[in-house]
C-alpha positions as CSV (number, residue, x, y, z in Angstrom):
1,X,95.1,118.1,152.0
2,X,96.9,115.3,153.7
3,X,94.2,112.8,153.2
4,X,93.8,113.1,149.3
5,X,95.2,109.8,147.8
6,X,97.8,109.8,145.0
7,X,95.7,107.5,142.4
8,X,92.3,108.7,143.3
9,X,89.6,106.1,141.7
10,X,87.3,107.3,139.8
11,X,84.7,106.0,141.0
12,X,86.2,108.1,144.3
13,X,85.6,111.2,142.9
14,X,81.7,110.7,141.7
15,X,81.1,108.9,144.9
16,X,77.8,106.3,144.6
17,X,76.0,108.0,141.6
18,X,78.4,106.7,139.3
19,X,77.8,103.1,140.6
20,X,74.4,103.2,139.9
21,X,74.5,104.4,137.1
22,X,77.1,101.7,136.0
23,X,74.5,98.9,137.0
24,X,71.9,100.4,135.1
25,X,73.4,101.4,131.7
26,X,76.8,99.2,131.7
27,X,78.9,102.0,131.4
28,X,82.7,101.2,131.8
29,X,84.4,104.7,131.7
30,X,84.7,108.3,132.4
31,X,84.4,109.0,128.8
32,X,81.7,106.9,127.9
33,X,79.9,108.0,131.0
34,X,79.9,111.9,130.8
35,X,79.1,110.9,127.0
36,X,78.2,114.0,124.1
37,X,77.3,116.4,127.4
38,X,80.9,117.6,127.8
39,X,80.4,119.0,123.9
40,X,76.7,119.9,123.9
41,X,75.3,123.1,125.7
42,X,78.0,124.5,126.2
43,X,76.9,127.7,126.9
44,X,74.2,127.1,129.8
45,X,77.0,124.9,131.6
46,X,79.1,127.9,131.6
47,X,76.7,130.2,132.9
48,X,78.3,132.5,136.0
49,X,82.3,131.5,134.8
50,X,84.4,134.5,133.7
51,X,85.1,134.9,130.7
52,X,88.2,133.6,129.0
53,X,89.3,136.9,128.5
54,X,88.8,138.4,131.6
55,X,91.3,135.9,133.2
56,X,94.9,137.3,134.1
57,X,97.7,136.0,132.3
58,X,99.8,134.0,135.0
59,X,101.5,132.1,132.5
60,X,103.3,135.5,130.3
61,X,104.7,134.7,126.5
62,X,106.8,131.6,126.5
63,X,109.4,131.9,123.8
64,X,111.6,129.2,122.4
65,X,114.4,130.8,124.2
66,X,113.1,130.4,127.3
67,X,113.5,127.2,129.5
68,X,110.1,125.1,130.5
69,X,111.9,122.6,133.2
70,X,116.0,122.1,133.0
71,X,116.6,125.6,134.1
72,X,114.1,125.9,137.1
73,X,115.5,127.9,139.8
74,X,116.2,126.5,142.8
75,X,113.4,126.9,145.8
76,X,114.0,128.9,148.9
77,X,114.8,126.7,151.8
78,X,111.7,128.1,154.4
79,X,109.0,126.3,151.6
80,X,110.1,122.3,153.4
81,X,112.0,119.7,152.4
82,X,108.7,117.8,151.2
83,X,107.5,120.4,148.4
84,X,111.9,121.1,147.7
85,X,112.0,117.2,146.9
86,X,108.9,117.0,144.2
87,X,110.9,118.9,141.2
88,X,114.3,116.4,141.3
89,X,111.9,113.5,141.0
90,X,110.0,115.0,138.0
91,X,112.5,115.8,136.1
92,X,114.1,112.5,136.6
93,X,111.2,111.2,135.9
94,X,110.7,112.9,132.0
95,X,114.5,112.1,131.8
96,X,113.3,107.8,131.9
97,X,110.3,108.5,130.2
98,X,112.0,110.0,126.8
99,X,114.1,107.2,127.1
100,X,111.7,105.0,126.9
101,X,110.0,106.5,124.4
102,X,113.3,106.6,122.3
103,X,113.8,102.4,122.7
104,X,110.1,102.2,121.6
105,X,110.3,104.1,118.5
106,X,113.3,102.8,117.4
107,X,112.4,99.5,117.7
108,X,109.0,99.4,117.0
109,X,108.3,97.7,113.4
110,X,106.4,99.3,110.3
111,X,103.4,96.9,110.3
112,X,102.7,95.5,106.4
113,X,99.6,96.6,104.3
114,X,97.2,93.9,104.7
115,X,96.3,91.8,101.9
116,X,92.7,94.0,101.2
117,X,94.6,97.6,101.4
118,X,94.8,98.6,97.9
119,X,97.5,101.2,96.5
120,X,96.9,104.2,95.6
121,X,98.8,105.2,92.7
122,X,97.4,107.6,90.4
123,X,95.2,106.3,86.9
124,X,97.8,104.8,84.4
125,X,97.1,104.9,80.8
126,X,98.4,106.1,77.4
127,X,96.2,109.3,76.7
128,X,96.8,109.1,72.9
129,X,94.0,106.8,73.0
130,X,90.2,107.7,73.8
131,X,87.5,106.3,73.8
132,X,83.3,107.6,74.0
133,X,82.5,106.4,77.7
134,X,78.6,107.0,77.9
135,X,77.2,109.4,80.7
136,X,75.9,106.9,83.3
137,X,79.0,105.6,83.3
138,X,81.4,109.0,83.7
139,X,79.1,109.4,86.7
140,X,80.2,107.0,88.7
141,X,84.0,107.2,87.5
142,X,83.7,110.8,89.0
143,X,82.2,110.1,91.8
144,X,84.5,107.5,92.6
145,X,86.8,110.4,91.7
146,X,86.0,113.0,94.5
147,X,85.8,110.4,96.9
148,X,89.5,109.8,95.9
149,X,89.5,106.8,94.5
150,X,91.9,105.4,91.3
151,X,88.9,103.2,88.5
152,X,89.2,101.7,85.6
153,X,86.7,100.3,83.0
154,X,87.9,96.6,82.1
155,X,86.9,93.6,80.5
156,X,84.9,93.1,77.1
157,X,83.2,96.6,77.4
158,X,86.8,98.0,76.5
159,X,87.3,96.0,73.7
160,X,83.6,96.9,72.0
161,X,84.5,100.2,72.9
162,X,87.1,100.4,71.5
163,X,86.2,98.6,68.0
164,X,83.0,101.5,68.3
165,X,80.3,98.6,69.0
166,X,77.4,99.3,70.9
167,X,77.9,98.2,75.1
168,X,75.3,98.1,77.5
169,X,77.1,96.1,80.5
170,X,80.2,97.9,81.9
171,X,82.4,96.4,84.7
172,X,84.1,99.2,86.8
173,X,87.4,98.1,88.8
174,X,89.0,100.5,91.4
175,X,90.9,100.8,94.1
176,X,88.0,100.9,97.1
177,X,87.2,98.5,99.4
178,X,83.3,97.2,98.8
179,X,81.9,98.5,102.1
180,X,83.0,101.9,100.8
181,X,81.4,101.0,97.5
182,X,78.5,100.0,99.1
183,X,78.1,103.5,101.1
184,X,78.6,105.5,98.7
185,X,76.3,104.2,95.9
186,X,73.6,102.6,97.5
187,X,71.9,105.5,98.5
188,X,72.2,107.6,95.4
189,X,71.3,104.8,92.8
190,X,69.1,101.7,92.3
191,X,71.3,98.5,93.0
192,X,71.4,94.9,92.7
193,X,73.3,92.7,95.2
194,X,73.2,89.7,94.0
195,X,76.6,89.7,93.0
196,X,78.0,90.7,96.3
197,X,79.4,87.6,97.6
198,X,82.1,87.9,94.2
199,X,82.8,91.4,95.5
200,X,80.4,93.2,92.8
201,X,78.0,95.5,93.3
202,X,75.3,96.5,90.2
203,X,74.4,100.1,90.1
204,X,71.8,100.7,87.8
205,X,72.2,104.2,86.2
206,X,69.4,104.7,83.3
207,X,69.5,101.7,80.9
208,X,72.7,100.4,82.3
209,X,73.8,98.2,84.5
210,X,77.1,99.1,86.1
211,X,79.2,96.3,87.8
212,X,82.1,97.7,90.6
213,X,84.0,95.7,92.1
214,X,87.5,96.0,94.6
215,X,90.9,95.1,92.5
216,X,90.1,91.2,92.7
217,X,93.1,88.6,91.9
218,X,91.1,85.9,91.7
219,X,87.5,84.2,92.6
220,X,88.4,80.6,94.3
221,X,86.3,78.0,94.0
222,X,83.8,78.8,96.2
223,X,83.2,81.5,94.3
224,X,84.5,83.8,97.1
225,X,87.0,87.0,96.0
226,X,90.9,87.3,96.8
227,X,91.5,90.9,96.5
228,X,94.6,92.4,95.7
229,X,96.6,96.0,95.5
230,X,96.7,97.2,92.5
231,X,95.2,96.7,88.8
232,X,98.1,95.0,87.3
233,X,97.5,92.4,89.6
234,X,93.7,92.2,89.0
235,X,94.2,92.5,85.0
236,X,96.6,89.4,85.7
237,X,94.0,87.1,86.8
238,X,92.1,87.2,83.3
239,X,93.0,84.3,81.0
240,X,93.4,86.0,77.5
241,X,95.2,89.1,76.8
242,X,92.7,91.1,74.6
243,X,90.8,90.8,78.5
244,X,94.0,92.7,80.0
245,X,93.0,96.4,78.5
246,X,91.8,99.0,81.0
247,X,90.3,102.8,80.5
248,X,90.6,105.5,83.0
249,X,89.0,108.4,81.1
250,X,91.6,110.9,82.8
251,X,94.6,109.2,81.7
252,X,93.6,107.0,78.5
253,X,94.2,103.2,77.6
254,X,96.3,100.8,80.0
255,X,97.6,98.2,78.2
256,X,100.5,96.0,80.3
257,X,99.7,92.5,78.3
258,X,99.5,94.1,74.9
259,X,95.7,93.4,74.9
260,X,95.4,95.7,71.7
261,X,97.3,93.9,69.5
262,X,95.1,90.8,69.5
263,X,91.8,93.4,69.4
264,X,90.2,93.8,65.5
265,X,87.0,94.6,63.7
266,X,87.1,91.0,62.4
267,X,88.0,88.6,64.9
268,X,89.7,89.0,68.1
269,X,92.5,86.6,68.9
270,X,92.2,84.7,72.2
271,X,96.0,84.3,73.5
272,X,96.6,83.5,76.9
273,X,98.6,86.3,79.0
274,X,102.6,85.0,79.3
275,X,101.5,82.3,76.3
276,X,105.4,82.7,75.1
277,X,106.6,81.9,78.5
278,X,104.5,78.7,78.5
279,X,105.4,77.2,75.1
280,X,109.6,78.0,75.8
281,X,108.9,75.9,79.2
282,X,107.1,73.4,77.6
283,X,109.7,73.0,74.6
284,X,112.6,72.6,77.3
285,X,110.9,70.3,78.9
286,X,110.4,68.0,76.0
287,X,113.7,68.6,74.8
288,X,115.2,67.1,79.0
289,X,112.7,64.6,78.9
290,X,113.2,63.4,74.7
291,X,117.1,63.0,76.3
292,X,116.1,60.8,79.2
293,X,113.9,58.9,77.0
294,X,110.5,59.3,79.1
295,X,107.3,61.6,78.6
296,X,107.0,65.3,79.1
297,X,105.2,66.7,81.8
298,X,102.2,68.7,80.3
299,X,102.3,72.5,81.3
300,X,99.1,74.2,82.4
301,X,98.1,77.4,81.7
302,X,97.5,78.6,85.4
303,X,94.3,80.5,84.5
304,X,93.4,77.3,83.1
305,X,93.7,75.8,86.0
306,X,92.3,78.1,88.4
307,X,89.0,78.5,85.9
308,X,88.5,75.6,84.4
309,X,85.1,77.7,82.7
310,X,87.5,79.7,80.7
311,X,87.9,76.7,78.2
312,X,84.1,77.1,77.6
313,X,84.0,80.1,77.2
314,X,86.6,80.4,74.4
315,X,84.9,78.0,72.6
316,X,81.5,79.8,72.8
317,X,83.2,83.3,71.6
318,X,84.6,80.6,68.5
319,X,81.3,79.0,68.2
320,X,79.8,82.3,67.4
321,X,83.0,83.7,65.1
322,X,83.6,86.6,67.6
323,X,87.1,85.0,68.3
324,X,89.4,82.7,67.2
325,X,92.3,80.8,69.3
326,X,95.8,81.5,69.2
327,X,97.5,78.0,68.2
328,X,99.2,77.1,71.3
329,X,96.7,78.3,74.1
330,X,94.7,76.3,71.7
331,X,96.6,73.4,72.0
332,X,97.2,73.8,75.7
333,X,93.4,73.8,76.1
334,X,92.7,70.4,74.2
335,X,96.0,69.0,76.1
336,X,94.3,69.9,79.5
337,X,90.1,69.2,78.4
338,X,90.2,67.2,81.6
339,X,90.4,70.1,83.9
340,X,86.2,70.0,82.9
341,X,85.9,67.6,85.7
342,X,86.2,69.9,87.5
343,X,82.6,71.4,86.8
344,X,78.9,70.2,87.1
345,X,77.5,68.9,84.1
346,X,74.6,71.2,84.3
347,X,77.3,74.3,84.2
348,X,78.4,72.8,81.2
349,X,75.7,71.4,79.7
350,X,74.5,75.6,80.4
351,X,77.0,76.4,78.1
352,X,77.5,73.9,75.8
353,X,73.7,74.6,74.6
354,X,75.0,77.7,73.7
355,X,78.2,76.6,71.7
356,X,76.0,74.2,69.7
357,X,73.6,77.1,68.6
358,X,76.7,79.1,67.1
359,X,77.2,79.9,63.5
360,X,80.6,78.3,63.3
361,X,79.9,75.2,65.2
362,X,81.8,73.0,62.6
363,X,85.5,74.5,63.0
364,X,84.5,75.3,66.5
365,X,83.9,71.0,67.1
366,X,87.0,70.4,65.3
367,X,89.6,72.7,66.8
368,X,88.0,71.6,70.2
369,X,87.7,68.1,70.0
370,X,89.4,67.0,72.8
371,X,86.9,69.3,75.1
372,X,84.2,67.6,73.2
373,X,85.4,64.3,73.8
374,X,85.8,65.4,77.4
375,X,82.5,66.1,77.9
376,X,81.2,63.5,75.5
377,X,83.4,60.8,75.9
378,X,81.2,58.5,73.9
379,X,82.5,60.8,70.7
380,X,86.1,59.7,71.5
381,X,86.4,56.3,68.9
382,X,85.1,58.2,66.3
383,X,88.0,60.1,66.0
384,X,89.5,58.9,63.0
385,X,87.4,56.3,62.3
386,X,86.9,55.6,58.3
387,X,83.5,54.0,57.6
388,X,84.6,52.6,53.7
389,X,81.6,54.1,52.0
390,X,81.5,55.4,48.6
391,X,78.7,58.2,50.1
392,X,81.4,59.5,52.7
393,X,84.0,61.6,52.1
394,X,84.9,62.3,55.6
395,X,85.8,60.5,58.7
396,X,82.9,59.8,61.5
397,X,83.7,62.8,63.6
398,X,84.0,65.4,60.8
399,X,80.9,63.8,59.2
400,X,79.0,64.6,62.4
401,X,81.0,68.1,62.6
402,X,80.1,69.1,59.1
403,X,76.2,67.8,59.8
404,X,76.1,70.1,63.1
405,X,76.7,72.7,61.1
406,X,74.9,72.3,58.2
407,X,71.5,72.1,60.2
408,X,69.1,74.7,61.6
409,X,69.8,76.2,64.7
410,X,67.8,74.0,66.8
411,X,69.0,72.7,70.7
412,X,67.2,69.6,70.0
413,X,68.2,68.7,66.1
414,X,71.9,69.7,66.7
415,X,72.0,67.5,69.9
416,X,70.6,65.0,68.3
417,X,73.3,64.8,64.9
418,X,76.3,65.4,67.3
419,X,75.0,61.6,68.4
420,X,73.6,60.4,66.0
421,X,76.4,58.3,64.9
422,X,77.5,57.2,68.6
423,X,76.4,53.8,67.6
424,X,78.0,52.9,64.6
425,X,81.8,51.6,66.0
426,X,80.3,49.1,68.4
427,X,77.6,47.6,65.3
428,X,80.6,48.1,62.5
429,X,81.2,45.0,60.6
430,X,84.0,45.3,57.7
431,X,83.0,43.4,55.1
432,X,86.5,44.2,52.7
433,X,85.1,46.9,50.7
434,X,82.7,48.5,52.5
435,X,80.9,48.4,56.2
436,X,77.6,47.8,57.6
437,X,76.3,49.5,60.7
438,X,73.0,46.9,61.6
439,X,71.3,47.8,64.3
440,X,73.8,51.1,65.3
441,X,70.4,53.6,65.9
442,X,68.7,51.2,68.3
443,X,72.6,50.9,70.0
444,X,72.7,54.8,69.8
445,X,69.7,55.4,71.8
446,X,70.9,53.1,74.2
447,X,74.5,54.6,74.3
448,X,72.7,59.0,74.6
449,X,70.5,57.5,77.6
450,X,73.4,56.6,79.4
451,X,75.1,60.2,78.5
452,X,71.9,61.8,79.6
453,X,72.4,59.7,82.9
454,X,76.0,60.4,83.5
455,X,78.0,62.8,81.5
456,X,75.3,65.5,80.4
457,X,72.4,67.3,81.8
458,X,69.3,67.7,79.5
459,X,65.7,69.1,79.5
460,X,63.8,65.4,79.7
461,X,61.6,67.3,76.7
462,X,64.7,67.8,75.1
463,X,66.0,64.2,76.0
464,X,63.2,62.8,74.3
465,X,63.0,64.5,71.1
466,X,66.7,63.4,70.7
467,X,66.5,59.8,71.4
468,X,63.4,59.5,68.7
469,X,65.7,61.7,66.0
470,X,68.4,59.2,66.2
471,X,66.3,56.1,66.6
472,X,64.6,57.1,62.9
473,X,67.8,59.3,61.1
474,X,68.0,56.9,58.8
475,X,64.4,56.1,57.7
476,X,63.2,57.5,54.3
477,X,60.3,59.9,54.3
478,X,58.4,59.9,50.9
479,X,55.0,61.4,49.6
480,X,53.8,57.6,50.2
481,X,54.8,57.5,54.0
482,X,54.6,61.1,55.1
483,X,51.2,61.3,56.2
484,X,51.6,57.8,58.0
485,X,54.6,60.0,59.9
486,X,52.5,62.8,60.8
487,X,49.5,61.2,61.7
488,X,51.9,58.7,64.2
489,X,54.3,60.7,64.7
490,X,52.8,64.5,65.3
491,X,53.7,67.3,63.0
492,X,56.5,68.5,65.4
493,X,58.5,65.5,65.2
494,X,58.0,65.1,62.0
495,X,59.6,68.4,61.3
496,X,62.4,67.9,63.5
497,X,63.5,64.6,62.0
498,X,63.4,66.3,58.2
499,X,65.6,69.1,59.5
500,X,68.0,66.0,60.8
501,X,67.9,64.4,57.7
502,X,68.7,67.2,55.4
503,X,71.7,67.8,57.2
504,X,73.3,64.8,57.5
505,X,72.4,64.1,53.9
506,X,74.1,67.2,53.1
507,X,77.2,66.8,55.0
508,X,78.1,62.9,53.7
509,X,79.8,64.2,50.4
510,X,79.7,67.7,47.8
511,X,77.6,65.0,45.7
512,X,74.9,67.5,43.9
513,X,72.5,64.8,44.6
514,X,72.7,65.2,47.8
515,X,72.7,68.7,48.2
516,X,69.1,68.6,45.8
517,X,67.9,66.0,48.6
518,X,69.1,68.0,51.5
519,X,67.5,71.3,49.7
520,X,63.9,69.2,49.5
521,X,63.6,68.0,53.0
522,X,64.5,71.3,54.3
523,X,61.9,73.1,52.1
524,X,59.6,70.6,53.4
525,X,60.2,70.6,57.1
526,X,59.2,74.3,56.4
527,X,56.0,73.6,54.6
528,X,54.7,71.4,57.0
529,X,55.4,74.2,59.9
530,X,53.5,76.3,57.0
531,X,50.9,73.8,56.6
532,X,50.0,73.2,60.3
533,X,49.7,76.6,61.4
534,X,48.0,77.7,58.2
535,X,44.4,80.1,59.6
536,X,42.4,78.8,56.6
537,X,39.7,76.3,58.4
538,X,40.8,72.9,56.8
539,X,39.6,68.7,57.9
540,X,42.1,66.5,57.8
541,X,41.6,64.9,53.9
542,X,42.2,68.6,52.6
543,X,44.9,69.1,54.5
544,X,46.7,65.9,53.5
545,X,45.6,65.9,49.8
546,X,47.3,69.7,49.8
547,X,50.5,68.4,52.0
548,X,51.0,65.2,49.1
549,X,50.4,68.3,46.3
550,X,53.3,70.3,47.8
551,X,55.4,67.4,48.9
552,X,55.2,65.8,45.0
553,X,55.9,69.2,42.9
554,X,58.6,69.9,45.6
555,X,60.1,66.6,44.9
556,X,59.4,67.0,40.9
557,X,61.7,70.4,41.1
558,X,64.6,68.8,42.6
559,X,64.4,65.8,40.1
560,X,63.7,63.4,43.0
């Protein structure tokens, strides 16, 4: 026993198998060595041992009353002084030890959650308040449930659930991390990841896609997520407040922002979240900066800031009357239409195709104008501009307001009447009483190729249709010339530039001469898209001798 060493190696004690085994699998410890066997097997390894029974209790009952190591009686004297001196030096030994252990702990600090723990409080809501969540979706909310995990349906899926409208795309937010997400759904359900690198994941349960997603405080620029703790925090990222309302279906409607107030069956109300906070600051500043005579700083709605997309957005939920803007988010929006610079023109151009197809495209282009002027800065001078004609009753920009929304919902024919005035300042001449405007639709083509270049993406299909619509808005079609246009022109473009016509016709003045002439060339843009595609074999005299016929009685109706 003398030789044995008091911090045997390990490698000691399996002599030179464990070396080679070391070298051939890379194994760095006892633990990883010896591996699962230890656990596995266990009863052909223990083949020939006693069993544990059959062992004699050396040990007796310990009780709490009786002493483990201070009260150790003292060893006879014949055992040596060698073995009499180990028991001192282990007990002074635990003695430092516990003292260490007691500086340790008491200094040690509580590390901080990190920024991508999330809390995990119990659903919040108000329970007086329920709405029908569909099947699919109750699915995943319980099985988020038995996996412990706090959700919460938010965004606009609340708010048509709550009005009782039909919803097909729900976004989930909860309080798992979305690796866990991840493992727990994507084998049980068809997914889509293409969302993942904004922290979403798309389960697809039945007919409905199902977005969840980690509580998420914002989504920087790079389109990468910053997660955060709790759903407060996550329902304070969103810009308006009627996008603040969350459901758990265990503990009702959570409503911090007072979402529901601005939430009805006519029109929701787009307010910014802490809008009162903004407009006090912004009217103390004025009211320090009207004293030291010098301009106000302009406040910025943060969300605003930090998604500049928002503002397009709220105009497209205007454009199609599904909202309508509370007055000073409003005004903070057109106060800060530069923060579009911030976006590629074919992300805007993406949505402002959109926002032009809506049904209330005329209030929408006047309660926005400074975003249109941002992204059309072209539109700018004819903001106010009075063109002294006894036809107009309207400025420039609200004439070319009013005749965006008069005409049919086409991409092209609305492009094409938002610009088809864009030449008119620089060709104005005032002649006293009245203005001419020589030469303004051969300037406006040049002035919406530039735009095309610079400021706006367009289909070059697109592109071109425009550019011929305003280089002929103002030529007069007539049963004399109207064959002469579709036999140069093609029937397409024909009908195209009748559509444009009718609606700026209409949108000059409430003359009833106009709105006969507006009625004509719109029932006649029709009848040629009639006439063309009519399955009755026809040459080309019949079919113009029939086109004059409908053309001349249409015209004969309307007193033209």
């Amino acid at each position: 026993m003398g030789d044995i060493k008091k911090n045997a190696d390990l490698k000691d004690l399996f002599s030179d198998d464990f070396d080679e085994d070391e070298e051939e699998y890379g194994y760095e410890d006892y633990e990883e060595y010896i591996g699962d066997d230890i656990y596995s097997d266990r009863d052909d390894k223990t083949d020939g041992l006693p069993d544990l029974d059959d062992i004699p209790d050396v040990m007796g009952d310990i009780t709490d009353d009786e002493p483990l190591i201070d009260d150790i009686p003292e060893l006879p004297k014949d055992i040596g002084s060698a073995a009499a001196d180990v028991i001192p030096k282990t007990q002074d030994t635990l003695a430092k030890d516990a003292v260490a252990a007691k500086t340790i702990s008491d200094t040690t600090v509580t590390p901080t959650m990190p920024e991508h723990e999330f809390s995990k409080e119990p659903p919040k809501g108000d329970g007086s308040v329920t709405l029908e969540v569909p099947l699919p979706v109750m699915e995943i909310i319980d099985i988020l449930r038995e996996h412990t995990y706090t959700s919460y349906l938010v965004g606009e899926c609340v708010n048509l659930l709550y009005l009782g409208e039909r919803v097909m795309d729900f976004d989930i937010a909860c309080n798992a991390s979305l690796d866990r997400i991840t493992a727990i759904f994507e084998e049980r359900f068809k997914t889509r990841d293409d969302l993942l690198s904004r922290g979403e994941l798309i389960i697809i349960n039945g007919a409905m896609g199902i977005s969840v997603a980690p509580y998420r405080s914002r989504i920087d620029g790079s389109g990468k997520p910053i997660y955060c703790k709790t759903i407060d925090e996550d329902l304070h990222r969103r810009t308006f407040t009627s996008e603040t309302v969350a459901y758990n279906p265990y503990a009702g409607i959570y409503d911090p922002f007072k979402g529901l107030s601005c939430i009805t069956e006519e029109k929701t109300v787009l307010k910014a979240i802490d809008e009162e906070i903004y407009e006090k600051l912004e009217f103390e500043q004025a009211k320090l900066k009207r004293k030291a005579r010098d301009n106000a700083a302009k406040i910025v709605i943060p969300a605003l800031r930090d998604n500049p997309e928002t503002i397009l957005i709220a105009m497209l939920k205007c454009a199609r009357g599904e909202a309508e803007m509370s007055k000073y988010t409003l005004r903070n929006i057109n106060a800060n239409a530069e923060l579009l610079e911030m976006m590629m023109p074919s992300e805007i151009s993406r949505y402002f195709r959109r926002i032009l197809l809506g049904r209330n495209i005329t209030q929408t282009l006047m309660e926005f104008r400074e975003v249109v002027f941002a992204i059309f800065p072209v539109l700018k001078v004819q903001d106010g501009f009075d063109q002294k004609s006894e036809y107009q009753d309207h400025t420039l920009f609200e004439h070319t307001a009013k005749a965006v929304g008069y005409a049919f919902p086409d991409y092209a024919v609305r492009l094409a009447l938002l610009m088809h005035s864009i030449g008119k300042y620089d060709c104005a001449a005032d002649r006293g009483d009245h203005m001419t405007f020589y030469g303004h639709s051969e300037r406006g083509v040049m002035l919406v190729r530039d735009v095309f270049e610079r400021d706006y993406e367009v289909d070059e299909a697109v592109a071109e249709r425009v550019m011929f619509m305003i280089m002929h808005h103002d030529d007069r079609i007539s049963p004399e010339n109207v064959v002469q246009y579709t036999e140069f022109c093609g029937m397409e473009y024909t009908r195209l530039l009748l559509l444009l016509q009718s609606a700026n016709i209409r949108a000059k003045s409430a003359d009833p001469v106009n709105e006969r002439v507006s009625s004509t060339l719109r029932q006649l843009a029709d009848n040629i898209t009639t006439l063309g595609s009519s399955p009755r074999p026809q040459n080309r005299k019949t079919a113009t001798i029939e086109g004059l016929r409908s053309i001349t009685d249409l015209m004969g109706k309307n007193g033209i």
